[in-house]
Phi, psi and omega in degrees: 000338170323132175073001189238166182205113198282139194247340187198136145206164230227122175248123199275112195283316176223177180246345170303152173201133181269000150229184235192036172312138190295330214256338230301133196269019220228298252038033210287179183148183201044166197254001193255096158023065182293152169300187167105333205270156173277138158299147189311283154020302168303266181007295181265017150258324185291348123005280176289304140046238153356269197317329181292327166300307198227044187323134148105356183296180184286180022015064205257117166280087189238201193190238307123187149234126181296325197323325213277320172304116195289350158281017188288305174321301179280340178250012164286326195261354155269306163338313173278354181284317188265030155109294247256168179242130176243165195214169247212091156272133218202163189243002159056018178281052088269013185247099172295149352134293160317270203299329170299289191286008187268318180276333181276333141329325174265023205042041138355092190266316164198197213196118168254089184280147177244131155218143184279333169199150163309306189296121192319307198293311197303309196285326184260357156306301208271015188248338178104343201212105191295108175113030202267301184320297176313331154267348137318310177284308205295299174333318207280332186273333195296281168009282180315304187310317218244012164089019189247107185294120165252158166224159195234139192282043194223151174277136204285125165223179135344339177280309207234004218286312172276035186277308218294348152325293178308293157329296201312314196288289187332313164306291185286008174261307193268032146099006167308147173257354184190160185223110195258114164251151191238143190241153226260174208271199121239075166224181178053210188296347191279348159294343183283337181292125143297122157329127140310133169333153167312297184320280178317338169289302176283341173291278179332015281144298174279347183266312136008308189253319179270016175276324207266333171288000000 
């Protein structure tokens, strides 16, 4: 780390997930704890950690879905207690109206959400959970309400791949401060997935690049 200054790093807090994503490289699902995950206790040392390596970095509290750690509150609000900011990756079909100011109390920085297609049917197929799209969108204005920025997340797969124009738009009309696309892991479930083509890497890539002008 000599001569370097680390800016963000991203912690899969769990491996529970209350959906059952096609791509997910974690193999996460269920709602029961496995072994192995830090305690709060842990948690908030490793915490401490952090802040000593890398004051002022990012935090990203991902999973899995963190919303599920019942302890997502107390180790968001130690992280911002100790220098780092912290921010929230999430597939957000549990992030309530209720749970939003609850986090964003706890100096909540910003909420990174994923969708996977404009189409309702497509995004909760490939998510697993019939009514997911919708509550997903609804999230990016609860956010917006409690003052908390967001972005929207998604991986380019065979699914969605001519979308990402449309993702793109979308993401800035409802109010994203950004759109980060990802390209897929092929571990976990995510070995069962076809890739996009080379060819198609670079079209997403150019699409990308002329979005940003």
């Amino acid at each position: 780390m000599t001569g370097s200054v680390l800016r963000l790093v991203s912690w899969n807090l769990t491996r529970c997930c209350n959906l059952r994503c096609a791509h997910c490289y974690l193999d996460a699902g269920g709602r029961v704890s496995p072994r192995g995950e830090l305690t709060t206790v842990q948690g908030k040392r490793l915490i401490d950690q952090l802040a000593d390596l890398c004051p002022g970095a990012m935090l990203v509290f991902s999973g899995g879905e963190p919303l599920l750690r019942d302890d997502l509150a107390e180790l968001l609000s130690y992280a911002a207690r100790q220098g780092l900011l912290p921010v929230l990756g999430t597939n957000a079909v549990l992030l309530t109206d209720a749970r939003m100011g609850q986090l964003a109390a706890c100096g909540l920085a910003g909420v990174g959400l994923s969708i996977d297609s404009l189409n309702p049917e497509r995004h909760d197929g490939f998510r697993g959970l019939p009514g997911a799209w919708e509550k997903t969108v609804a999230a990016i204005d609860t956010c917006l309400r409690h003052g908390v920025p967001v972005q929207v997340h998604t991986t380019a797969t065979q699914l969605n791949y001519h979308e990402l124009p449309d993702l793109i738009a979308f993401a800035a009309e409802k109010g994203a401060v950004a759109f980060n696309l990802f390209f897929l892991v092929c571990t976990g479930r995510g070995e069962q997935m076809t890739d996009i083509t080379p060819v198609e890497y670079e079209a997403a890539l150019r699409t990308l690049a002329a979005a940003q002008i």
